[in-house]
C-alpha positions in Angstrom: -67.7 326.4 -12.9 -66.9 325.8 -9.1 -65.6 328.9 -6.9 -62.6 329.0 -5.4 -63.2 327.5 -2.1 -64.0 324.1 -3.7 -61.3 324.7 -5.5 -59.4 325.1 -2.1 -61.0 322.0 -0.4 -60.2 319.6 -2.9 -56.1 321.0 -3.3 -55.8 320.3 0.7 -57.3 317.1 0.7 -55.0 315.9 -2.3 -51.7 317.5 -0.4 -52.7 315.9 2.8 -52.9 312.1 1.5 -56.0 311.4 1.5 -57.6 309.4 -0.9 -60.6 306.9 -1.1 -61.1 304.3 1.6 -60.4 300.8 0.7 -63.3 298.5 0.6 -64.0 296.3 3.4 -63.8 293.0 1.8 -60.8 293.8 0.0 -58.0 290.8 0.4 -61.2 288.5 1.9 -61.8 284.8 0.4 -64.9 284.4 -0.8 -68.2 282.8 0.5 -68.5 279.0 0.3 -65.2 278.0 -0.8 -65.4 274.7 -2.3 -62.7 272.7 -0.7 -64.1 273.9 3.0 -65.5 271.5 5.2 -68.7 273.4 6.0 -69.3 273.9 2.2 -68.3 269.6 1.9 -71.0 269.4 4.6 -73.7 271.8 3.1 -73.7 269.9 -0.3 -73.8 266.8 1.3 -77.0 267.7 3.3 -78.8 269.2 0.3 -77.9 266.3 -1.7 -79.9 264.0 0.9 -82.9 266.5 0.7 -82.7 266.4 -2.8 -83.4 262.7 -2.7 -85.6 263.0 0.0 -88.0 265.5 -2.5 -90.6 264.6 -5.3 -90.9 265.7 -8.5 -94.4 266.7 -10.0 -95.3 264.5 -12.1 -97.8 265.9 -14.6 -95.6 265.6 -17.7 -95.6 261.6 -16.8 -98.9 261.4 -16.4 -99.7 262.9 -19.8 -97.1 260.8 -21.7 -99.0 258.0 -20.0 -102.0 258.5 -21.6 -100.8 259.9 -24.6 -101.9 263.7 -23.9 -99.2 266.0 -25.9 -100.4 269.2 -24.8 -97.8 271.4 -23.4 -98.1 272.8 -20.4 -96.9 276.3 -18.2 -96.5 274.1 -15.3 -93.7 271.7 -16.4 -90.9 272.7 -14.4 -87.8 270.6 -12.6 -88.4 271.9 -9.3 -88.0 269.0 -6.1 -90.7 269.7 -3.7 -89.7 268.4 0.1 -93.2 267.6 1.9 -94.4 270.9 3.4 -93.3 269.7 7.0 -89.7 269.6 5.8 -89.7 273.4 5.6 -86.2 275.2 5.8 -86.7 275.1 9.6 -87.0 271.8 10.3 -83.8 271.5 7.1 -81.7 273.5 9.4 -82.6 271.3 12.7 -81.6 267.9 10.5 -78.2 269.9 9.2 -77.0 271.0 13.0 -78.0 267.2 13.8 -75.5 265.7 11.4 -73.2 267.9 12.4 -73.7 266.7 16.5 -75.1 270.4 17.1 -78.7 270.4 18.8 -80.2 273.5 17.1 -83.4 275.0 18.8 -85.9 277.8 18.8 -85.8 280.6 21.5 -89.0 282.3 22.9 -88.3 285.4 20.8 -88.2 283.5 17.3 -84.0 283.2 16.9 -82.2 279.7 16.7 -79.9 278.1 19.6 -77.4 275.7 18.7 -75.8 274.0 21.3 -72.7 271.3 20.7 -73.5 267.9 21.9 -70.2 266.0 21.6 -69.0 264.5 25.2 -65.4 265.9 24.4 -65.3 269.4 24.9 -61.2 269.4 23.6 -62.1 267.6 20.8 -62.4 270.1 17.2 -66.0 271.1 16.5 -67.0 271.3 13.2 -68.3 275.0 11.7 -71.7 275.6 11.5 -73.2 277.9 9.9 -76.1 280.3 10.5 -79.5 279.9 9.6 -79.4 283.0 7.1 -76.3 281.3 5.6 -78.1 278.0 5.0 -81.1 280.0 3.0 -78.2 281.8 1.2 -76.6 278.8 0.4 -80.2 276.9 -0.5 -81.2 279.8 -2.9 -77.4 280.3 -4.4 -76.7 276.3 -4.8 -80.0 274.7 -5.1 -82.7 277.0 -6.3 -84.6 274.1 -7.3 -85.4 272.6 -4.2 -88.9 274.2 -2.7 -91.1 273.1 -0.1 -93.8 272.2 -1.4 -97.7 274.0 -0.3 -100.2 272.7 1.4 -102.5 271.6 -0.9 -106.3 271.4 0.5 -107.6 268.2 0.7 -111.4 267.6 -0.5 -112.0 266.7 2.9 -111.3 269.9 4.7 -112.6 271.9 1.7 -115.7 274.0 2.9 -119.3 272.6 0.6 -121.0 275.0 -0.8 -124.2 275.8 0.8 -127.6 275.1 -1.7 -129.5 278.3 -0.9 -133.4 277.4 -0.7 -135.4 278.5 -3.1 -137.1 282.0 -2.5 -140.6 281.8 -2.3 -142.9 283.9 -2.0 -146.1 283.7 0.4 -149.4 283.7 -1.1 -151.3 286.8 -1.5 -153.8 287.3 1.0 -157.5 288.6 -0.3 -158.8 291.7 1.3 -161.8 290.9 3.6 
């Protein structure tokens, strides 16, 4: 069993009040409410890159020529071109919002409000952690899509000459 002091410890907290701490997100809204404006906004600008995006189309081209084999790499993924990467998503989402969103020297992102009224209401933005929370969370089937290499830029492979030997030489 325990000894008395724990005993002791544990009688003087309880007499003094003290109990557990309350969690900090206790009484807090959730993320992404669905009625906000920046959430409105979010869905609106995933919705264009979704349409924006390109399927794969390998289980077309099968059906097309009557190949029934299934395949691992069927999926319903929307690939964005690879220069459409979440960056460059991010820059287009601050645009729309009239927010000029930029990189600094040490990697972070600056967004500055371009509106000409400075007392008009400036719509939220939101980080550019949110947005990849929000991007996985919402629409984990929108990827960028690889860089593929193209036969052009893939290196040949070198024909190695045949070995030979020289010719053996008779002794004088």
């Amino acid at each position: 069993g325990q000894g008395r002091k724990f005993w002791q410890k544990i009688t003087t907290v309880i007499e003094a009040g003290v109990g557990p701490q309350v969690h900090g997100n206790t009484g807090k809204l959730r993320a992404f409410q669905p009625n906000d404006p920046s959430t409105i906004a979010l869905h609106e600008h995933f919705k264009a890159l979704m349409s924006m995006g390109e399927v794969r189309a390998t289980q077309f081209i099968r059906d097309a020529i009557n190949n029934t084999s299934l395949r691992d790499d069927d999926d319903d993924n929307v690939y964005l071109p690879s220069n459409d990467g979440t960056r460059p998503s991010y820059y287009q989402y601050c645009s729309s919002l009239g927010y000029k969103a930029c990189p600094t020297a040490t990697g972070n992102i600056k967004v500055t409000w371009l509106g000409s009224n400075n007392n008009q209401p400036k719509p939220a933005v939101i980080s550019i952690h949110t947005y990849h929370r929000f991007w996985r969370l919402h629409y984990p089937n929108l990827k960028i899509q690889q860089n593929q290499p193209s036969l052009k830029q893939a290196t040949p492979i070198k024909m190695m000459k045949p070995v030979s030997t020289p010719p053996k030489q008779k002794p004088i």
